[in-house]
N, C-alpha and C positions, 0 to 999 in steps of 0.2 A: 380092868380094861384101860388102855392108854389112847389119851384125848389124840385124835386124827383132825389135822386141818381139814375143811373143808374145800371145794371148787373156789367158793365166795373169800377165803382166807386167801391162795396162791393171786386170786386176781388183786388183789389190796395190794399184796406184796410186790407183787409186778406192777403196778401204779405208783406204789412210793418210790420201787429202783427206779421208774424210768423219770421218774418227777425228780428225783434226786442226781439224776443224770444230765438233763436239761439246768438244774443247777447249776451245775460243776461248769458244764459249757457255755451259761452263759455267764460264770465269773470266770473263767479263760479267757471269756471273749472279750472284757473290759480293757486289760491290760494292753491286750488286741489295737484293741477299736482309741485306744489314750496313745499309743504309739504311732497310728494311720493320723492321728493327728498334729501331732508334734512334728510330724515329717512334712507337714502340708505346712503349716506355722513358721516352721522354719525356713521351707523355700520364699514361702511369702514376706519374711523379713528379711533374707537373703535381697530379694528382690529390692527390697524397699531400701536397703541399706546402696544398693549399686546406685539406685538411681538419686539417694540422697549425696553418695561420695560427686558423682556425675556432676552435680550442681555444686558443690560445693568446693570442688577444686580450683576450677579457674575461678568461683566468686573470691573468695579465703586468697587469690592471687592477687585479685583486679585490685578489691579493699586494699589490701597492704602497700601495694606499690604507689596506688592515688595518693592512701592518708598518711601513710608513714613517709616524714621528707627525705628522710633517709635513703629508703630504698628507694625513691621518686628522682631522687638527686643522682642517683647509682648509674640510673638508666640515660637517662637524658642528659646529667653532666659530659661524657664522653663524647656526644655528639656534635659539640661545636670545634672540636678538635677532626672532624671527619671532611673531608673535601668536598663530599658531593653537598653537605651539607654549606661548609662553606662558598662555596658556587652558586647556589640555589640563595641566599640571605644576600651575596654581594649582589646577585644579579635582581633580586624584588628590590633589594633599598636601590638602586640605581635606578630601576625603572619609577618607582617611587617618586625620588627626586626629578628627575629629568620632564616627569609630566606633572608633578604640581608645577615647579618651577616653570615650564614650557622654553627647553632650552634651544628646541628648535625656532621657534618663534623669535626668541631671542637674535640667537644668530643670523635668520635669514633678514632683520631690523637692523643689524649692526653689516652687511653685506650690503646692504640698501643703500646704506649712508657713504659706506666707506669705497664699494665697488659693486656697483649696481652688476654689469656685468657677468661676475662671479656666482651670484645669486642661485644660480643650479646646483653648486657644489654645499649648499645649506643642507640638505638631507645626510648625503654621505659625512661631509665634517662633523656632523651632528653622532651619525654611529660613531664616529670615529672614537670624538666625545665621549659618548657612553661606553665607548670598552674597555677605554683608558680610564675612566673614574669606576668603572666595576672591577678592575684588576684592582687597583690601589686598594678602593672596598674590599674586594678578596685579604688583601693581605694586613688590613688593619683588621680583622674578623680572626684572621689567623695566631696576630698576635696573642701573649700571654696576659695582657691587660685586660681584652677584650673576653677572655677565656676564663680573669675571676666575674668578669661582670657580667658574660653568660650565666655563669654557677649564681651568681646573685639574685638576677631576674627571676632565673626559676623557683629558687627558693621560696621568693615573694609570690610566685604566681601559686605553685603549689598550693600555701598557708591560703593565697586568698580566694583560687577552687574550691576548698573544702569549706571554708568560710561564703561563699555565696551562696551557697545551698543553705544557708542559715539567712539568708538576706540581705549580707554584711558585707560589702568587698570596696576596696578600691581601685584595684586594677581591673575586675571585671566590674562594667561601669555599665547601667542604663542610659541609653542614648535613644532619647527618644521612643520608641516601643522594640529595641534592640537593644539586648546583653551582649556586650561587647568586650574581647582585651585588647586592652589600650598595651603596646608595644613600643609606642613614642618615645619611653627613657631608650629602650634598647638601639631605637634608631637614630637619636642624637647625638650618644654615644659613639652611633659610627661618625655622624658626621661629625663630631666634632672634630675627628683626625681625618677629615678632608676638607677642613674649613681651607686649605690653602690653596688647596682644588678647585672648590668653590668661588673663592675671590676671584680666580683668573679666569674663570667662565663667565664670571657673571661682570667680570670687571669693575668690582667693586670691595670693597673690605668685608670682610664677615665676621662678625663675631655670635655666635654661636649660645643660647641663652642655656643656662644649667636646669633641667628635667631629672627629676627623681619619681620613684613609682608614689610617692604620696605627692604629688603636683597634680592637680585636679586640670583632668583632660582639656577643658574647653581652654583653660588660660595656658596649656602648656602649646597645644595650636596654632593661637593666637601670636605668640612667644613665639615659636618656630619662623614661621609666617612671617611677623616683624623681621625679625634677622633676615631672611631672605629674601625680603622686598617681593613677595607676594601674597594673595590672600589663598590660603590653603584649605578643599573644604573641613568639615567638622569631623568626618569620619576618618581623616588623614592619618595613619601611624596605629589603625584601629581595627582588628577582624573582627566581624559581626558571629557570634555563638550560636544564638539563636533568638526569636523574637523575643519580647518582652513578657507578652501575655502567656507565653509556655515556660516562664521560670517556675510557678509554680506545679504546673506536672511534671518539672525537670525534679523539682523538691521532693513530689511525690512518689516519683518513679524511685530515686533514691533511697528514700524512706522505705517502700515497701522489696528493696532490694536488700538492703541491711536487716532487716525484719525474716525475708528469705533465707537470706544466707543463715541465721542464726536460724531457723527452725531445720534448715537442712541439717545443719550438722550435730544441733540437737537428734533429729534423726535419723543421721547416720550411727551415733553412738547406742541409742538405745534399741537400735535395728539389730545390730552387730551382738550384742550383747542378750537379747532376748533370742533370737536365732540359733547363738551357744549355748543357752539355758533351755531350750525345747530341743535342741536336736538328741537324737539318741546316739548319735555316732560325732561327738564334737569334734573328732580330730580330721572327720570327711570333710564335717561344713566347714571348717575353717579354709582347710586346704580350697575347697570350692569357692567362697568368696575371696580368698586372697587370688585366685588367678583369673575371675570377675574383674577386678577390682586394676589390678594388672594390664588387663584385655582393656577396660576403661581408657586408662590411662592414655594407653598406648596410642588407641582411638582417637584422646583428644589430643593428644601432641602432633598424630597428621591431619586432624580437620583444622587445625590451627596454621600448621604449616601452609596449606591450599588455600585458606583464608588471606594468609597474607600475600600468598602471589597474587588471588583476586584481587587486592586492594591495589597493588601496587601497579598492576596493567590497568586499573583504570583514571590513574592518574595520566595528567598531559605531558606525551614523551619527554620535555624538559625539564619536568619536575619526578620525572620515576626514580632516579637515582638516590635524590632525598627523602623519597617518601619509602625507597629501599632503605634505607638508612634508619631513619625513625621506627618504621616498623620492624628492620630485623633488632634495634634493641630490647624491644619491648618483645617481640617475639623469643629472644635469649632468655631473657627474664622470665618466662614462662617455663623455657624448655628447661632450664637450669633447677626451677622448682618441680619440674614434672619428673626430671629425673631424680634428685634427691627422693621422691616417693618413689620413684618404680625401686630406686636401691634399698628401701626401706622395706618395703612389701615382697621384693627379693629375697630378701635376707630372712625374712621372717618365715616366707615359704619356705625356704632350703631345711631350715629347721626345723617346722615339721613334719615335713618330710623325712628326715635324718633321725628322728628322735620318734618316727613310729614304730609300732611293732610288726614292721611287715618283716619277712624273712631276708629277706636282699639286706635291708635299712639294718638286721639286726647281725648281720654277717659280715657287712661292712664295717660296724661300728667294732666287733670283736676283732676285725682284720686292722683298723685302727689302732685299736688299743692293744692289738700283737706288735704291728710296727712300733709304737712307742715305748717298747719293753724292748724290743730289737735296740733300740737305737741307745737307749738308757743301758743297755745290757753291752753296745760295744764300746761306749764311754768307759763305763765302767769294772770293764772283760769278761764281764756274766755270763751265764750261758746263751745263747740265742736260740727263738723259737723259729714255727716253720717259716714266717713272712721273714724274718732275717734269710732264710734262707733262698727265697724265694727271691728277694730283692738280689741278692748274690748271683743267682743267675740269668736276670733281667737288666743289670746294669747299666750296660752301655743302651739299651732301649729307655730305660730311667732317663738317665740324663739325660740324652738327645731329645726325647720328650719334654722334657721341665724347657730345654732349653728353646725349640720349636712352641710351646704355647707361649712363653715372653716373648718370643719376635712376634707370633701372631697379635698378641694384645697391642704391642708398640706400634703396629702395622694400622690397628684397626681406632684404637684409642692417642685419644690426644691428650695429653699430662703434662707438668708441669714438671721441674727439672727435680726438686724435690721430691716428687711419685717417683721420677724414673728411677733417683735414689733408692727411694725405699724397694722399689719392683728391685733393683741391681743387690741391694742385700738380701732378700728373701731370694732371690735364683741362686746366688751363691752359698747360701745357707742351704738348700735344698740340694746343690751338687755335692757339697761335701756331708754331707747327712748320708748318700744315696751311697757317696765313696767310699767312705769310716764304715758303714754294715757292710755296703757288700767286701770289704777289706775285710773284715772281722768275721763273717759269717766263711770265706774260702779259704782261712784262716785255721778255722775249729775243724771244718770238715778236710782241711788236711792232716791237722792232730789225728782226726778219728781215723783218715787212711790209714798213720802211719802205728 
């Protein structure tokens, strides 16, 4: 007799399949459940990466242009060579002078004596005064002299900006419970080339005392003041920064912006980088944060823009033109680095893009790499494939094209004469490229007519 399972044997057996079933699904399900996550990790450093780029571009801006003199001198050297700027500097040092000195006072003193009478026309003579010594002012500012000692100033101011945040300056001076820059060499300097100005206002000789940025404020004042047979207050030739007692959260605030800035960009690399190491599909994420990152950019280059109109209308109508001025340099300097990354982030997208395995991307690149056998094939009289051929009967739509997107760029972009160069040999190289195939391709296929 041959052993028969029983009832109690089929049910075991049906308990182990379905136990062993339950297995299987739930290590399917791991692989599962390790991917639902990696997808979530990934967005979430995607995310962290955006908002670490966000902070860290214009910081990684601001830093460079403050501490580097270099780039500091870039921006702001040019400015003294700008009108509205020169306009705005002759017309403060003028008011300047005219009210420590009290040139109206003066005047209507010397009309007193000399023709009491007259004595109404002390106000008007007085403008008169002032427009003629602020034009002169204009054009001693304009000068080339005045233009290395602009570049000078700033240098010194620059070094001793980054330098007061350490404690240490002498241009930015404590005055009393005010951090102040002292601007008195800058403004000496003007006067000095209208000392001649000055003697026939004041009717008297002037000679004008020598102020360098290491001449300690109070005695350079003093100094001033002597020459000019007035007493001038203390804060003369001086803008107040801010108080005294907030240099130190000026220090702080600093400190924990530098501090910032380096953790941002700490975490923006290791966001970027762990985001590509969790994703399962690297060449989506990438592509997804590169036009993130893009869309960023883009963002802060017009909240910057709007920023600066707001700064600029809320300055007092006689001073917008130079506060246009200062702010669109430093604005350039922004836009200029902003662009350099969006060319950057450009380029790298197109490339992966170009170089994935979609079917478009991978059709293109064979219809690429046919043209360039074309073209190497009518150099060299080889046979030609079908994109030779294809360019043979697209020709004159070819060029007119190549030639239509260069006018378009020239239309919309600004270059220098050197680009346009380089733009003027790449069209010309691309029309006779376009011309040698399609010559060569109508060519063969008249061989083969005949």
């Amino acid at each position: 007799m041959s052993d028969q399972g029983g009832p109690e044997d089929l049910d075991s057996i049906r308990a182990e399949v379905d136990r062993l079933k339950n297995e299987v699904e739930k290590l399917e399900a791991r692989p599962q459940k390790r991917a639902r996550l990696r997808k979530v990790f990934a967005v979430v450093f995607i995310v962290l990466a955006v908002l670490a780029f966000s902070a860290a571009t214009p910081g990684v801006w601001a830093r460079r242009t403050v501490y580097d003199s270099d780039r500091y001198l870039a921006v702001v050297g040019p400015l003294a060579s700008d009108p509205a700027i020169q306009e705005a500097l002759a017309r403060q040092l003028t008011q300047a002078v005219f009210t420590a000195v009290d040139v109206q006072a003066k005047v209507q003193a010397a009309l007193a004596q000399r023709a009491p009478k007259l004595g109404f026309v002390a106000g008007p003579l007085t403008s008169s005064l002032q427009g003629f010594v602020q034009d002169q002012a204009q054009k001693v500012i304009a000068s080339d002299q005045f233009q290395r000692f602009w570049l000078s100033a700033n240098e010194t101011l620059q070094k001793q900006v980054v330098a007061v945040l350490d404690g240490n300056s002498a241009v930015l001076t404590v005055q009393g419970n005010q951090v102040v820059f002292n601007y008195l060499p800058l403004l000496n300097d003007a006067l000095t080339h209208l000392s001649g100005t000055l003697s026939a206002i004041l009717n008297r000789q002037i000679t004008l005392p020598t102020i360098t940025p290491d001449t300690v404020p109070s005695q350079a004042v003093a100094s001033l003041g002597s020459a000019l047979g007035v007493t001038l207050p203390p804060t003369f030739g001086s803008v107040t920064l801010f108080q005294g007692d907030e240099l130190t959260s000026v220090q702080d605030a600093v400190s924990i912006f530098n501090k910032t800035l380096i953790l941002a960009i700490v975490l923006f690399i290791l966001s970027v980088a762990l985001a590509l190491i969790l994703s399962t599909n690297r060449r989506r994420t990438l592509l997804q944060l590169l036009t993130a990152l893009i869309v960023v950019v883009v963002l802060e280059r017009r909240f910057a823009i709007a920023e600066a109109n707001n700064v600029v209308s809320m300055a007092k109508p006689e001073n917008q033109a130079a506060v246009q001025a200062i702010i669109g340099a430093f604005l350039s300097s922004l836009l200029l680095a902003t662009k350099r990354i969006l060319w950057v982030l450009f380029l790298v997208l197109v490339v992966a893009v170009i170089t994935a395995p979609y079917p478009w991307a991978v059709r293109a690149r064979a219809w690429v790499a046919d043209v360039s056998r074309a073209g190497l094939g009518a150099v060299r009289g080889a046979e030609l494939g079908p994109a030779a051929v294809w360019i043979g009967g697209h020709r004159d739509t070819l060029m007119l094209a190549g030639a239509v997107v260069a006018a378009i760029f020239l239309l919309f972009a600004s270059i220098s004469l050197g680009w346009f160069l380089v733009l003027a040999v790449v069209l010309v190289l691309y029309e006779l490229a376009v011309y040698r195939v399609s010559a060569a391709s109508r060519m063969e296929t008249a061989e083969v007519g005949i």
